[in-house]
C-alpha positions in Angstrom: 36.4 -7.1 -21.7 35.5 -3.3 -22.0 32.5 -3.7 -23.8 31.6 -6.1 -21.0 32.2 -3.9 -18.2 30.3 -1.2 -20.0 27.6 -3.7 -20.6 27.2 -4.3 -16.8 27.4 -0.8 -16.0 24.3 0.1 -18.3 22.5 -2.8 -16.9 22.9 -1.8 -13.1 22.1 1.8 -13.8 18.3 0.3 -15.6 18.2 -1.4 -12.7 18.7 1.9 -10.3 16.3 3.7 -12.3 13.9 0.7 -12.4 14.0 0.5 -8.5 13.4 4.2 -7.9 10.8 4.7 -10.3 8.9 5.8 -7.9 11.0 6.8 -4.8 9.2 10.5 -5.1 6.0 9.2 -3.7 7.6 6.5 -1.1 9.0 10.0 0.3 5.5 11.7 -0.1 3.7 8.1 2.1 7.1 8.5 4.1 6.2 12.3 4.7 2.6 11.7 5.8 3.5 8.8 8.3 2.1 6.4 6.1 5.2 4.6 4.8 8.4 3.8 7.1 10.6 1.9 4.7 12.9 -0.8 7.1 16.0 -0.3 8.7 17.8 -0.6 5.6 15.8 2.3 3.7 13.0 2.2 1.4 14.0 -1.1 -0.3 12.0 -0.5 -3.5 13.3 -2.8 -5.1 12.6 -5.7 -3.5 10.0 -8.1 -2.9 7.7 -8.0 0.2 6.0 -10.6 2.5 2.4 -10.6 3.5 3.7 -9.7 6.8 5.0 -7.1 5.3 1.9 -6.3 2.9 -0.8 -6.2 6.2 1.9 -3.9 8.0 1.9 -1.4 5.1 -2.0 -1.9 4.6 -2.5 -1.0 8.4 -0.3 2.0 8.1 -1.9 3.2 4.7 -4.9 3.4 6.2 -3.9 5.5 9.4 -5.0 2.9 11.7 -1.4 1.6 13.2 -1.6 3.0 16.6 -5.2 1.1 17.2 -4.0 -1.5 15.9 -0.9 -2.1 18.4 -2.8 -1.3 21.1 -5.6 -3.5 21.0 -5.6 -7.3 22.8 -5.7 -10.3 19.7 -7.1 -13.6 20.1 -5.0 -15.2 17.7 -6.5 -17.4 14.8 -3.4 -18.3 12.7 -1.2 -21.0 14.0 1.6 -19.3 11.9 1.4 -15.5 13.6 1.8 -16.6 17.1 4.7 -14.5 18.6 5.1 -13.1 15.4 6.4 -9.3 14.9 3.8 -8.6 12.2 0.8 -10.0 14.4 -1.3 -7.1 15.6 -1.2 -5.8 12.0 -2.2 -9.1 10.2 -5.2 -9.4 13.4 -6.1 -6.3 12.9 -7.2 -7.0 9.0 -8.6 -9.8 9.8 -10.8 -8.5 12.3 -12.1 -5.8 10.0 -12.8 -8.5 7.2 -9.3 -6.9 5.4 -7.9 -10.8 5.6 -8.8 -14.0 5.4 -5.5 -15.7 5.3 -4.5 -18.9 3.0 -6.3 -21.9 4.8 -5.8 -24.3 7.6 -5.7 -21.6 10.3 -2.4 -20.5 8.4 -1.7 -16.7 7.0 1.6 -17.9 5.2 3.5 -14.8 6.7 7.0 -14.8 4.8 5.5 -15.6 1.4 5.4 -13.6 -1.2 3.0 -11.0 -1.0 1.0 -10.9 -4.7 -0.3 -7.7 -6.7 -3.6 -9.7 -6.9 -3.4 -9.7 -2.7 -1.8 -6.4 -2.0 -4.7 -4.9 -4.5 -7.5 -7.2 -2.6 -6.5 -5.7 0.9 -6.6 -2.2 -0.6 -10.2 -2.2 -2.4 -11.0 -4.3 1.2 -10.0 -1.7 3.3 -11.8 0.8 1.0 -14.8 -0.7 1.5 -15.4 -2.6 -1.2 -15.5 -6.3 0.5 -16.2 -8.3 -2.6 -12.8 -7.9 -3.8 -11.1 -11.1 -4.1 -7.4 -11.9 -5.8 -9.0 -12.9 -8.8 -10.9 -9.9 -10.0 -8.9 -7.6 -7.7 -7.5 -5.9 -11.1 -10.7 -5.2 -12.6 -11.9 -3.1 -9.7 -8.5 -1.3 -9.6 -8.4 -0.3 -13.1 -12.1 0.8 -12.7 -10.6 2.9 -9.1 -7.5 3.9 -11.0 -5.6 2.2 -8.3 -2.6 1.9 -11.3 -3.3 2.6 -15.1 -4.4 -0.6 -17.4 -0.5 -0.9 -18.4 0.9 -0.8 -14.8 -1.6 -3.1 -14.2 -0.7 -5.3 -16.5 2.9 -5.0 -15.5 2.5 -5.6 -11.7 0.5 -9.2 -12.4 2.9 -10.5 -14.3 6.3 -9.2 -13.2 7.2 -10.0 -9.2 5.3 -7.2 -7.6 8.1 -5.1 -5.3 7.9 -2.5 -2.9 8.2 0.1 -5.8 4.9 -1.2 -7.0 3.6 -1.4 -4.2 3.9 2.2 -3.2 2.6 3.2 -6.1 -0.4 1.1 -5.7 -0.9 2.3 -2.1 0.0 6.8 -3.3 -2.7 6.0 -5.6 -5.0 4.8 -3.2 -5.1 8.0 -1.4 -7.2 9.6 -3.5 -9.6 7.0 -4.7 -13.2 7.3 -3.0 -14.5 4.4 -1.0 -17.9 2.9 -0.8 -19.3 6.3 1.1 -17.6 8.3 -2.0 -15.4 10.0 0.3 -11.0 9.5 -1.1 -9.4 8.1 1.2 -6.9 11.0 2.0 -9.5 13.2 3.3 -10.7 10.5 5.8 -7.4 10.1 6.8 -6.7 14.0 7.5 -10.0 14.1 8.7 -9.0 11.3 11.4 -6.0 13.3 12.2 -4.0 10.4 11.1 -2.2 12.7 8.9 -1.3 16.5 8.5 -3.7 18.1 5.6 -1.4 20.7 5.7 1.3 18.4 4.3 -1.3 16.7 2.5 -2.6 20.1 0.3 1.4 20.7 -0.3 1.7 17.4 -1.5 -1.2 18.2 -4.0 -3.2 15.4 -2.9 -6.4 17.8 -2.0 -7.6 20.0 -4.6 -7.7 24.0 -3.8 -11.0 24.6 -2.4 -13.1 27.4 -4.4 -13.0 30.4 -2.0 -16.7 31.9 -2.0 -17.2 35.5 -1.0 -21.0 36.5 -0.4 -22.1 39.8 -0.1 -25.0 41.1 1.5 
């Protein structure tokens, strides 16, 4: 009975470590305004929805507050009256989104890496991105490393992962070879002062000219 207990006890704390692998940069998204975890905390370990997935791709990309505040004529049959709608219009609008067919987005499914990563390299600009070659581009972006990659398409892609996907994202470049923190500091949708202590800008070279 012991060894059983002790068993269970090991197992529960890989499990804590597993789901706060990477709680360090859910607090540095979560510091920048970019990440908002639910009422119950972060969550890491759990799965997400594509509600869920549009909502943190809007928020990533500092572009929440348009988002809520703009009228949405509504093209999903599934996202009418739903809490998640301005976010999933607003991808769509911007060509982020397509949803799954039938006028449907499927809004409580399971959100996929393959999607998650397709909505990033989307909203970077890249707009040939779809969820089957979505991990080629990333791995070519460093979105994640090749193993992490492999990891997050074939285990259930959680929150954790997620995060990590969407930290790294900050400072890949999009199409006009600009990472995507900068624009975002640039915008004023976050503080580059918290930002450059984050380490996500690197020092600029201090020039001194003399006459």
């Amino acid at each position: 009975m012991k060894k059983i207990i002790s068993l269970l006890l090991i197992l529960c704390s890989l499990c804590t470590i597993v789901s706060a692998e990477y709680k360090s940069e859910a607090d540095a998204l979560n510091r920048l305004g970019l990440f908002k975890g639910t009422e119950n905390g972060y969550e890491l370990e759990r799965l997400f929805t594509r509600a869920e997935g549009a909502t943190m791709l809007v928020r990533l990309m500092g572009m929440e507050e348009e988002a809520l505040s703009k009228s949405y004529s509504n093209v999903f049959d599934d996202m009418e009256n739903h809490w998640a709608q301005s976010y999933v219009m607003y991808c769509y609008e911007n060509n982020i989104t397509k949803g799954t067919g039938d006028a449907a987005f499927s809004p409580e499914n399971e959100m996929t890496a393959a999607e998650y990563l397709t909505l990033v390299l989307r909203a970077l600009g890249y707009e040939n991105a779809e969820p089957e070659n979505a991990h080629h581009a990333a791995a070519a972006l460093l979105l994640a490393s090749s193993g992490e990659l492999r990891d997050i398409m074939q285990i259930g892609f959680t929150r954790d992962k997620m995060v990590h996907v969407s930290y790294r994202a900050l400072k890949v470049k999009n199409t006009d070879d600009i990472m995507l923190i900068e624009t975002l500091a640039d915008s004023g949708a976050v503080d580059e002062d918290v930002a450059m202590e984050l380490g996500l800008f690197e020092e600029k070279e201090l020039v001194i000219e003399f006459d």
